[in-house]
VOLUM-460123 format. One record per residue (C-alpha): x, y, z. Coordinates in steps of 0.001 Angstrom, whole numbers, plus 500000, padded with zeros to 6 digits. Example, Ala and Ser with C-alpha at 12.3 -4.5 7.8 and 13.67 -1.06 7.14 Angstrom:
BEGIN
512300495500507800/513670498940507140/
***
This chain:
BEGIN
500000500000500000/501310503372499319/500407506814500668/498194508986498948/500250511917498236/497403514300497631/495337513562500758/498249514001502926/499679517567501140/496175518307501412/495967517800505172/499515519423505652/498536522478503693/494983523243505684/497250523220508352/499866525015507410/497159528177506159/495314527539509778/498480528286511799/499324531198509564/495731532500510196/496142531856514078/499723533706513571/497889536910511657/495125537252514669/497193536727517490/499310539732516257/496318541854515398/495760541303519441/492838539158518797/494240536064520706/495764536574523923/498354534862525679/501197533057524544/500530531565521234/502425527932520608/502850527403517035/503212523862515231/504740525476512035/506853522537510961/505546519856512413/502936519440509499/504566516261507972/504332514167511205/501069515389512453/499676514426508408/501454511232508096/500212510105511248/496508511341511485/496142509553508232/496128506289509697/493725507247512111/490021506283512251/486218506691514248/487364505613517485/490998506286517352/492140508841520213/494700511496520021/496355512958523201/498645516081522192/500471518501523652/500497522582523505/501072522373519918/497743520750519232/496020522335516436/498006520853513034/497124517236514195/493358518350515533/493372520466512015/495390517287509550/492938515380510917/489689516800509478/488666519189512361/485713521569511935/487782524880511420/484665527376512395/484718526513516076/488439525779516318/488619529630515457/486006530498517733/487608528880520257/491056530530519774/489437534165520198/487401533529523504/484063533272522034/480978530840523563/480237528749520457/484526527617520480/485163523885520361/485938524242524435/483425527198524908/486310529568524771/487561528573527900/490382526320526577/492675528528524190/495184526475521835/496826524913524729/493554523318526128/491461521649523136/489052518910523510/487034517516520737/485254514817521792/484125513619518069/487755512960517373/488754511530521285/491259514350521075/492938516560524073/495696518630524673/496822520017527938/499866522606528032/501755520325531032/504829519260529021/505296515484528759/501650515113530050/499869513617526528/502010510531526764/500043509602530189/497313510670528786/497614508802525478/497701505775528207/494392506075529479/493107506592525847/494524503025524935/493530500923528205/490241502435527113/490619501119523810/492023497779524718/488737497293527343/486036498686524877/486808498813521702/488923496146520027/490631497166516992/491168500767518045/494198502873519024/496041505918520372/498428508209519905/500509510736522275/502471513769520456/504790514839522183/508137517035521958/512105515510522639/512252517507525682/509307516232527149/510997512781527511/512040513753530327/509540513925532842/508886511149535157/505054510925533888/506140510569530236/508622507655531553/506050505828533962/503257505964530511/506341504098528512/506591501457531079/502709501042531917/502291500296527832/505052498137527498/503700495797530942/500007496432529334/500894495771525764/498774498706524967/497908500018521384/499287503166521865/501526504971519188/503943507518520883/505245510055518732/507883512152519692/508751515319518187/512582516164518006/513489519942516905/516237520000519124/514980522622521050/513493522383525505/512218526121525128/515725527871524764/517215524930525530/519202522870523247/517933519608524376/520889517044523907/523026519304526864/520212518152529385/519655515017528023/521058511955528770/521619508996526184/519473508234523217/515784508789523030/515238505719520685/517576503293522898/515328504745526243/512211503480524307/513843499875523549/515006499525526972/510744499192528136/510930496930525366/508555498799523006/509837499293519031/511354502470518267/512247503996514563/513535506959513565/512139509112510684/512659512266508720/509878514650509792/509909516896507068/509331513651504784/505660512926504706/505944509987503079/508612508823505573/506182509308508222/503529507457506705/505128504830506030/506570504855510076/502971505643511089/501629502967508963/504229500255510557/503283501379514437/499517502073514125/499215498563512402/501052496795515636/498553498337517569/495878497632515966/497402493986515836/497476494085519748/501262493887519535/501401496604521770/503363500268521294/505334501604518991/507477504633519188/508730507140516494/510939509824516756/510699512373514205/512873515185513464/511613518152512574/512292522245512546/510730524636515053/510089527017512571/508406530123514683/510427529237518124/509023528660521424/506290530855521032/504919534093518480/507017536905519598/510181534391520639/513334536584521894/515624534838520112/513913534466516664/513720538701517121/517637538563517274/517642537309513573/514489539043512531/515303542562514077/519102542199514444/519800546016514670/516500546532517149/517313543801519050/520922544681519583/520264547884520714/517253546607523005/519506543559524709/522985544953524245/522983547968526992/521389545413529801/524046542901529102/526923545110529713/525502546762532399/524742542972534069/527972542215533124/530005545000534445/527708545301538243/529043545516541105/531114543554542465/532657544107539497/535321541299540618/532040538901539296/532782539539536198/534948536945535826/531886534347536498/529446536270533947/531569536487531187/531174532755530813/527011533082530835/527438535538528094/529297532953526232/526456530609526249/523763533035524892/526201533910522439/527403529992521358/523183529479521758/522510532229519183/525235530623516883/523553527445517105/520225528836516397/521474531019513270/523359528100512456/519879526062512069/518395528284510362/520746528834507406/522103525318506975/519143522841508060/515772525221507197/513762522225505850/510294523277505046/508259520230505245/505092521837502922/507995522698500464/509135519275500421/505987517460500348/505363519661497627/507876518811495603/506214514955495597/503448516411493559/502650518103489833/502536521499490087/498619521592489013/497814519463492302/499370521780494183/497772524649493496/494470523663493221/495368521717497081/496664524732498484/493494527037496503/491080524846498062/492932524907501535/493716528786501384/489983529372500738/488727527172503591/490684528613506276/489955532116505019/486213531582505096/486621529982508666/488278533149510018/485866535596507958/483065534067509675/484954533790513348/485407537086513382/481954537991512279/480280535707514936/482374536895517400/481805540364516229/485263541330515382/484266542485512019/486128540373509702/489131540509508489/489724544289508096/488558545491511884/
***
């Protein structure tokens, strides 16, 4: 069986426009609070949702809305949701860190490493009622380590439960660069419970699918879980607004913002400490490198790439269709929420 490389560039793209759209009102001061992005991630949240079916469950994590989105969610409320209003998937209580859709067995929760316990219950659930049927927990590299995500990997390994855990790897624990506080290797941590792990490319949707298609169908099997790890860019940082992506974007700005506070942290009294700060400036200077480093020499665009598996008529008329869809969506947000539309 091989993937259908429309349906999944199809599912990437609507997600790809809806994050964009979330991006645009979230500047325009329409969403508040921190706004976690899941520009990038578009390849493994398609090439896994596609495998997915009635009854499957999906526990994610603050960067919930391209799986909720790949996977065929209603866009109207999801938008609704997002700008506080009543009708929102969650009542507008939930923002983009909270969602629940209970038509696609789907939460998030912003606790970091909390979707792979989660994911758990979703499965025993699965494994007691309905035969056949699976979960999966999305989840980022850093998250690995927290105890909870640890104890879930044990309980479905003892359990044999069919749950699919797919991990996330951009490299990056907030500002963190996640290899200098972690220990090992994620995929030899997963063996060690004795559950399967493989490694994909993340920006290859195809590669995913085909990892997705090999781990959903042991758990479907009741052969227990699977784990992938997939790496893949974190294209807009942390969050909108990131400090460090403003270094690159603003560089002069930003300079002139950060440099004066540095030197004057730098050169405080007791000035004798200066011998112990210079070091810290080092690291947010080697952790800039790093980042600028990224950016210029591994900036992988999974839409791009996925595109390139198609004609160029399919892709247009994908990413017409998608374009319009979200844009509709958001016209008729804003006018139910009486923001009116798209030029207020």
């Amino acid at each position: 069986m091989k993937p259908d490389l429309e349906d999944l560039y199809r599912r990437m793209a609507r997600a790809r426009f809806c994050e964009e759209a979330l991006a645009d009102l979230w500047e325009r001061g329409l969403i508040s609070g921190e706004m976690h992005l899941g520009v990038g991630e578009e390849a493994v949240a398609a090439g896994v949702v596609a495998h997915l079916v009635e009854g499957d469950a999906m526990a994610l994590d603050h960067r919930s809305t391209p799986p909720l989105v790949a996977r065929g969610i209603d866009l109207l409320p999801l938008f609704l949701e997002m700008l506080g209003h009543e009708d929102g998937l969650c009542g507008g209580r939930g923002g983009h860190m909270h969602l629940f859709c209970r038509e696609l067995l789907s939460a998030s929760s912003g606790i970091v490493g909390s979707s792979a316990p989660l994911g758990a219950g979703f499965a025993v659930a699965a494994q007691y009622l309905k035969a056949g049927r699976v979960a999966v927990s999305f989840f980022g590299e850093g998250a690995c380590n927290q105890g909870m995500l640890l104890e879930a990997l044990n309980l479905a390994a003892a359990w044999r439960l069919p749950l699919v855990l797919v991990c996330k790897d951009n490299r990056w624990a907030i500002t963190t660069r996640s290899r200098s506080v972690t220990g090992g290797n994620l995929l030899r941590r997963a063996r060690s419970f004795g559950i399967p792990a493989r490694r994909v490319d993340g920006t290859r949707v195809d590669k995913v699918w085909e990892a997705a298609a090999w781990a959903v169908g042991r758990a479907r099997a009741g052969r227990g879980p699977s784990f992938i790890l997939a790496s893949c860019p974190r294209m807009e940082g942390h969050f909108l607004g990131d400090p460090l992506l403003r270094v690159f974007r603003e560089p002069i700005r930003q300079t002139m913002e950060i440099g004066p506070p540095l030197m004057r942290a730098l050169l405080s009294k007791p000035v004798s400490a200066a011998a112990y700060r210079l070091p810290r400036l080092g690291t947010i200077g080697r952790t800039l490198t790093v980042l600028g480093a990224e950016r210029c020499l591994l900036k992988k665009d999974p839409l791009r790439r996925s595109a390139s598996l198609l004609g160029e008529e399919a892709r247009r008329r994908i990413e017409g269709e998608a374009r319009r869809e979200v844009e509709e969506a958001v016209e008729r947000a804003l006018w139910e929420a009486g923001r009116g539309g798209s030029h207020a």
